[in-house]
N, C-alpha and C positions, 0 to 999 in steps of 0.2 A: 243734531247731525243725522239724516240719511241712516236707515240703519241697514245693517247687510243682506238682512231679510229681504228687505224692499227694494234694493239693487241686485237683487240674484233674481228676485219676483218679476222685474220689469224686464230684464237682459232675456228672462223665458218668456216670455208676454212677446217680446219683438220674435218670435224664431227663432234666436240665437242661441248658443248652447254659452254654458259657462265653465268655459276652460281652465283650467289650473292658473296657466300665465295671467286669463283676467278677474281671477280671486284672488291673488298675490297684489295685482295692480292694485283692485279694489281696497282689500285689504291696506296695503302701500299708502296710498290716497286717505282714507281715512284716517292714519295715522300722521297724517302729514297736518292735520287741523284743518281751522276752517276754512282758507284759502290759500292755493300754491302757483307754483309754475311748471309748465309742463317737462320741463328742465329737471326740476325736485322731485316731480313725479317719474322721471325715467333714474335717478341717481336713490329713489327710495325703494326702486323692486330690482335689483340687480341681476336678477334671475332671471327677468324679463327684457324680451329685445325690445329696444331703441323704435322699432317700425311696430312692433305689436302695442307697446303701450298708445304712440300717437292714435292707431287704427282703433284700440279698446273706447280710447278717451274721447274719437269721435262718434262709437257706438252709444259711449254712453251720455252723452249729447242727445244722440240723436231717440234716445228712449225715455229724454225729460230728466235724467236726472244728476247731470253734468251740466253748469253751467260755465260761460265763459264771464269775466268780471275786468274792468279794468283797474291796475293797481296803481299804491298811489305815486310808485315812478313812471305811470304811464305804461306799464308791459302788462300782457295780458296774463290774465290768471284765471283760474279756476274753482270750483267749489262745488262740492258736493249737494244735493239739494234732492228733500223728497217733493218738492213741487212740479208739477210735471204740465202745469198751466203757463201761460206764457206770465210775465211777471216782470218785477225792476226791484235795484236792488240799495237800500237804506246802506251807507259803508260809514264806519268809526273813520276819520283822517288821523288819530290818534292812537288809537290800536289795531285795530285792521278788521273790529267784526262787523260780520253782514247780515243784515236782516233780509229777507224777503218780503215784498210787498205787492199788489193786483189792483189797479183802479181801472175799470170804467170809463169812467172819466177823463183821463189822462188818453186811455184810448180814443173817445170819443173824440177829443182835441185834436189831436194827433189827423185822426181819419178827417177831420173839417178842416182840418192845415192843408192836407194833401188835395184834398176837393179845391180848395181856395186857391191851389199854386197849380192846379193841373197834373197834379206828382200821383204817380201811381206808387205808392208806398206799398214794401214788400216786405218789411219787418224795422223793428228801429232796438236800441238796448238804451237805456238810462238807470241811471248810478247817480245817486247823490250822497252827497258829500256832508259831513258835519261830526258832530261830536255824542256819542252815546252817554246814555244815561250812568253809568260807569263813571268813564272820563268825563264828563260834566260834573258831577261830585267830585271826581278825585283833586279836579283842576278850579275846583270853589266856582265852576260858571254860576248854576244857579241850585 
């Protein structure tokens, strides 16, 4: 996980100042593990108003180390991340953890799909889905 260091580092890197209400959030957030909703995260800093944490959470987005994830009922979720590269994300369907991953490749793809259709692609998010090394073991896969 993200450590506080490097979310207080990055929040001053953008201009920002780091407020009480988005150290608690912060704080908040990290305690909530490795993936939440932004529901969880306004019901885990009580202190903090309903409009500050959305605005923190798109700050912290917006300086790489917030990302958004989708869960596996389909609602969108969150996580912490010190990757601050654009990236995709490996998820357990079994327990819920997320790895972070960077291909190349994948990008390259991607950019000749949109050449190939005429699509002026402006960003895309991909999640894949399986079973981690953990749950694999625990569930005899392989």
């Amino acid at each position: 996980m993200v450590s506080t260091r490097t979310l207080e580092r990055r929040i001053a890197d953008s201009g920002r100042r780091l407020t009480e209400p988005r150290r608690q959030l912060i704080e908040a957030m990290r305690n909530l593990g490795d993936h939440f909703t932004a529901d969880q995260a306004v019901q885990a800093a009580p202190g903090v108003g309903r409009a500050t944490v959305f605005r923190t959470m798109r700050l912290l987005e917006e300086v790489g180390v917030l990302c958004q994830v989708v869960l596996d009922d389909g609602a969108v979720g969150y996580r912490l991340t010190d990757n601050a590269r654009h990236h995709h994300h490996l998820i357990c369907s079994q327990c819920g953890a997320t790895d972070d991953f960077a291909s190349a490749g994948i990008e390259d793809q991607l950019a000749e799909l949109g050449r190939q259709a005429g699509f002026d692609i402006h960003g895309h998010r991909l999640e894949i889905y399986g079973l981690c090394t953990s749950c694999n073991e625990e569930l005899g896969c392989h």
